[in-house]
KEBAFI-714909 format. One record per residue (C-alpha): x, y negated, z. Coordinates in steps of 0.001 Angstrom, whole numbers, padded with zeros to 6 digits, always signed. Each point is the difference from the previous one (the first is absolute). Example, Ala and Ser with C-alpha at 12.3 -4.5 7.8 and 13.67 -1.06 7.14 Angstrom:
! residues 2
+012300+004500+007800 +001370-003440-000660 
//
This chain:
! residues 352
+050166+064629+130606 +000545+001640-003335 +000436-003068-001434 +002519-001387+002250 +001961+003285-000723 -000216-000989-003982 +000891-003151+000299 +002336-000109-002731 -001873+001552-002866 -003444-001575+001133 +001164-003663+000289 -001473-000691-003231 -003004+001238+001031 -000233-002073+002919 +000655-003014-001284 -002894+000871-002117 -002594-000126+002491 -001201-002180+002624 +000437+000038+003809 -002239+002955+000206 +002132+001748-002203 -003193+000092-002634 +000769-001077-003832 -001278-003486-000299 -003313-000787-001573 -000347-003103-002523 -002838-001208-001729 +000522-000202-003422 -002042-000865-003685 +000462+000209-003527 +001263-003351-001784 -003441-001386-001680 +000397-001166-003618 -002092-003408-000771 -000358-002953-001358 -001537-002570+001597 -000805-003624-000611 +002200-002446+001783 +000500-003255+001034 +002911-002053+000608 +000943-003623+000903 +002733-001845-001818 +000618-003704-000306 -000561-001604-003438 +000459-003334-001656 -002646-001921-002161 +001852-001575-002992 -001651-002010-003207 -000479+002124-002797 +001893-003000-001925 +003223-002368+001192 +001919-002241-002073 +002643-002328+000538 -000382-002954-002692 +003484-001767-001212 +000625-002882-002093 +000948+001887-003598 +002458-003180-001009 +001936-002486+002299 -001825-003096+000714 -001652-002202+002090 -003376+000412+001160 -002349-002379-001491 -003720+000707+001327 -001307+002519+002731 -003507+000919-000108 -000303+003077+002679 +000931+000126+003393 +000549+003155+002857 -003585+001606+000592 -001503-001127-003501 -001885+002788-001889 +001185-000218-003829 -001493+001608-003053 +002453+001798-002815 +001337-002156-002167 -000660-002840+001863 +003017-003398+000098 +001683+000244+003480 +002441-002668-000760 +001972-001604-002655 +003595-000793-000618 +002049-002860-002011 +002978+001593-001748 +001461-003683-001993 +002363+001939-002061 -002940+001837-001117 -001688-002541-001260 +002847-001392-001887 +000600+003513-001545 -003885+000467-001853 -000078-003970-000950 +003712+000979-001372 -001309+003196-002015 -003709-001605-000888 +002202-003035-001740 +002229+002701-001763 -003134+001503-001131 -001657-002728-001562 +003825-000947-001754 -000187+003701-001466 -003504-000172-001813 +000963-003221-001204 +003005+001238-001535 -002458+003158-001261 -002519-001812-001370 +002952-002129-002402 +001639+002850-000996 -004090+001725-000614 -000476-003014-002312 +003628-000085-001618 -000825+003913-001125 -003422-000601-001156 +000709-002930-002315 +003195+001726-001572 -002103+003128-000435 -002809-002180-001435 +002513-001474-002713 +001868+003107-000943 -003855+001415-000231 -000790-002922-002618 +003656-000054-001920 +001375+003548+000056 +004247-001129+000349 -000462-003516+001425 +001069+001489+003789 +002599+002445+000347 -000645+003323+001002 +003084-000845+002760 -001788-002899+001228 -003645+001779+000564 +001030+002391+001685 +002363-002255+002515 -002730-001985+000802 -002196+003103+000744 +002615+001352+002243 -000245-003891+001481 -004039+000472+000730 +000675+003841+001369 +002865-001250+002315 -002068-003112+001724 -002952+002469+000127 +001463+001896+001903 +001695-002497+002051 -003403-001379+001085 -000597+003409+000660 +002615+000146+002742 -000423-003282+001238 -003551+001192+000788 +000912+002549+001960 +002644-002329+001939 -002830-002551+000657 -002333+002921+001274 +002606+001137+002120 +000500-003413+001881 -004013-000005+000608 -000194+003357+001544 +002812-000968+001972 -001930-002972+000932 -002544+003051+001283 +002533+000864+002482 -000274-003534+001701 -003543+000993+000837 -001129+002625+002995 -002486+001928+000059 -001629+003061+002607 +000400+003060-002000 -002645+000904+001655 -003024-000869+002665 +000800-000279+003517 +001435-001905+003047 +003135-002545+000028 +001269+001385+003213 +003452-002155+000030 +001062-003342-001637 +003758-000668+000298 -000037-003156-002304 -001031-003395-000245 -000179-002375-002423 +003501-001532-001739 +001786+003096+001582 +002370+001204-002508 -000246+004187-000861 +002808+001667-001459 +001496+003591+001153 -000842-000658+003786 -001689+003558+000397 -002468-001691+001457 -003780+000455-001415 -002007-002897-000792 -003346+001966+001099 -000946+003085+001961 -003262+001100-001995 -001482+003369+001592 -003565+001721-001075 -001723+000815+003294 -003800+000757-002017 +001824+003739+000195 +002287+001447+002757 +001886+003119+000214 +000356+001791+003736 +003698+001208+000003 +000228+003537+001810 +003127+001843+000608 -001043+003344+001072 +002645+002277+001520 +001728+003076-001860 -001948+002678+002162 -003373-001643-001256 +001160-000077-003541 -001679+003049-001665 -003578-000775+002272 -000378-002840-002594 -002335+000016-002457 -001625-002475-002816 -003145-000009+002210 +001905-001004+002945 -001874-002860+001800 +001329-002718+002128 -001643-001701+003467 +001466-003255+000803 -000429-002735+002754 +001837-003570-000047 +000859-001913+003065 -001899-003245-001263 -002920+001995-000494 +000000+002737+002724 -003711+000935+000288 -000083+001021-003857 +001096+003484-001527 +000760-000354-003704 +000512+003140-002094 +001428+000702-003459 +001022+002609-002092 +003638+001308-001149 +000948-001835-003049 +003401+000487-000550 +002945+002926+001452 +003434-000224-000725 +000615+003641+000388 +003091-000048+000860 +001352+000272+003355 +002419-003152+000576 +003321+001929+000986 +000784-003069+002494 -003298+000084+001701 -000656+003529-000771 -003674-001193-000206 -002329-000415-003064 -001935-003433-000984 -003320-000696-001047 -001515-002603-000836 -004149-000686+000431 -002211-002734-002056 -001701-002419+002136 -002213-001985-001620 -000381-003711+001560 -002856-002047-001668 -000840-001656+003413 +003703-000757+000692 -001016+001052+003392 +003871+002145+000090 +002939-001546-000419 +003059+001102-001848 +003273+000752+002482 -002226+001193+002655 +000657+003310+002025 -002667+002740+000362 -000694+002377+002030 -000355+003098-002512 -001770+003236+000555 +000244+002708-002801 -002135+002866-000441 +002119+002912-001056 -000235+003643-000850 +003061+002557-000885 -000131+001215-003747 +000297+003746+001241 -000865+001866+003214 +003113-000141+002685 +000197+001581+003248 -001035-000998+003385 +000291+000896+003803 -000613-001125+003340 +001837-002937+000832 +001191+001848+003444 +001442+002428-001992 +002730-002633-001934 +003346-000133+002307 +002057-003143-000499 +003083+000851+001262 +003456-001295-000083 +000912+002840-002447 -002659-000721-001746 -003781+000196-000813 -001513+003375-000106 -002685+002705+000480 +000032+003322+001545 -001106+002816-001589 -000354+003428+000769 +000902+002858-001744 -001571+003667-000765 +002513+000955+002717 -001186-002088+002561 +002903-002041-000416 +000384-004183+000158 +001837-001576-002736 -000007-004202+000001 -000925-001160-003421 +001407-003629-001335 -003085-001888-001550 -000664-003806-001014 -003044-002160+001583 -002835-001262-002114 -002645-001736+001289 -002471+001318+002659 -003745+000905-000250 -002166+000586+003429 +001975+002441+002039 +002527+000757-003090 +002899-001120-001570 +001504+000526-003206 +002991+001882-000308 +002372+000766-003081 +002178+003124+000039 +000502+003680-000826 -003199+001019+001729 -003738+001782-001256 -003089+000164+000820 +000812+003946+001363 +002752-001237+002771 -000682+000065+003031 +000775-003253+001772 +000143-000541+003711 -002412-002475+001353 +001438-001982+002852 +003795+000390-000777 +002905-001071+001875 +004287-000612-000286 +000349+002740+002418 -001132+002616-002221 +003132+001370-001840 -000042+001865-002632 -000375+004082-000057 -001815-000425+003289 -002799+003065+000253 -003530-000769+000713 -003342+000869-000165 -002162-002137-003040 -003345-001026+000673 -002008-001102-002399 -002307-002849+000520 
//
């Protein structure tokens, strides 16, 4: 009855309390700060750890084919061979020019020698004028064989370029070109060549799980051609950087393949063992609200008073989940929260 005669200055109060008019009693705990070892499954891709596309280097035809899609090549090795006619008019063109050049060298050699020879015997009987012009002569068609060297060389490492080769060993995984096909600036490769004694597992790990990567991160794979075998490998490469598209981070894993029992372009199924660089806070998961306003915790104060407090999801270990947000390990957080309980609400903090 006192009550009802107070209504207006104890409405707070009763809002405060429960049917029995008694201040309402929550369980709560302190956040725990941890850090755990996690796991998490992504989807990855197995690539070769080396893919080419092979083009003609000069227009041509193609002469001679020697590989064919599924062959396994060795570096260095002649995949095919082209015919390039104009070619082989230009190097016959410079080797003749050549051979005209020392010629005319090996006149104007002997024209010096004997007028140097006479004026050597008879000082007087060859003008000083006409030495040295027919030293200039031997110097000039010197170096003119010179050049015409170098223009003949040119034409036979050109001649090079007819030729492909695998730059290095591996498989010819596409052939787009037969013989007599003319190549020119199609686009089109002549070969696919790809290395596939190596793979590399392509990861992309979400931005959340950034920072829980480390160099000894290890990988766990499976492959839906070979589903009753686990393969694992360790972190070779990590962008760090987080992709702002994606907002995720990629990684890349070594995979060696001696066996060729993998295949590169296949999906796995990816497990990664994680762990955070530092300690971060965790709490029950029953006491995370995900509301429409929001995601949040409820903590209570040194006045007995609830206050929600925004946080960010991690992952989840056991009966916990990670939270990020302007909490410590001294709150007090209320176990089994709910959207009904506003903030500045009075109750009674149990600790469990």
């Amino acid at each position: 009855m006192v009550f009802l005669g107070c209504k207006q200055q104890g409405s707070d109060k009763q809002e405060q309390t429960d049917k029995k008019g008694e201040t309402l009693e929550l369980a709560v705990s302190h956040p725990q700060s941890l850090q755990p070892q996690y796991r998490i499954k992504l989807t990855g891709e197995l690539q070769p750890q080396e893919s080419v596309a092979l083009f003609s280097k000069v227009k041509g035809f193609v002469r001679q084919i020697h590989v064919d899609v599924g062959d396994y090549v060795q570096k260095g090795q002649l995949l095919a061979r082209m015919e390039a006619p104009e070619m082989d008019v230009q190097s016959t063109s410079d080797r003749a020019k050549q051979h005209q050049l020392v010629a005319n060298y090996e006149v104007s050699k002997l024209r010096y020698k004997r007028l140097h020879d006479v004026d050597g015997r008879k000082k007087g009987a060859i003008s000083a004028l006409e030495l040295e012009r027919a030293y200039g002569d031997m110097l000039r068609d010197s170096a003119a064989v010179v050049e015409a060297g170098g223009a003949y060389q040119k034409s036979k490492y050109m001649e090079d370029y007819l030729l492909i080769r695998a730059p290095f060993s591996g498989v010819i995984t596409q052939r787009n070109f037969s013989t007599g096909a003319l190549l020119g600036d199609s686009g089109i490769p002549m070969f696919n060549l790809v290395a596939n004694d190596k793979l590399k597992l392509k990861v992309v790990v979400p931005e959340v799980h950034g920072q829980a990567v480390s160099d000894s991160t290890v990988a766990e794979f499976q492959v839906l051609s070979i589903p009753n075998r686990t393969f694992t490998t360790k972190l070779k490469r990590n962008a760090k950087f987080i992709d702002p598209t994606t907002r995720s981070l990629s990684l890349e894993f070594e995979v060696p393949n001696g066996d060729k029992s993998l295949i590169g372009g296949d999906f796995a199924d990816v497990q990664l063992s994680l762990k955070r660089a530092q300690k971060t806070m965790f709490v029950p998961k029953e006491a995370v609200v995900n509301a429409q306003s929001g995601v949040f915790v409820i903590r209570v104060g040194e006045d007995g008073k609830t206050e929600r407090v925004p946080v960010r999801l991690g992952i989840s270990h056991e009966n916990l989940v990670e939270v990020f947000g302007p909490i410590t390990t001294e709150d007090r957080v209320v176990n089994r929260a709910s959207e009904e309980l506003t903030d500045g609400k009075v109750v009674k903090a149990l600790m469990k």
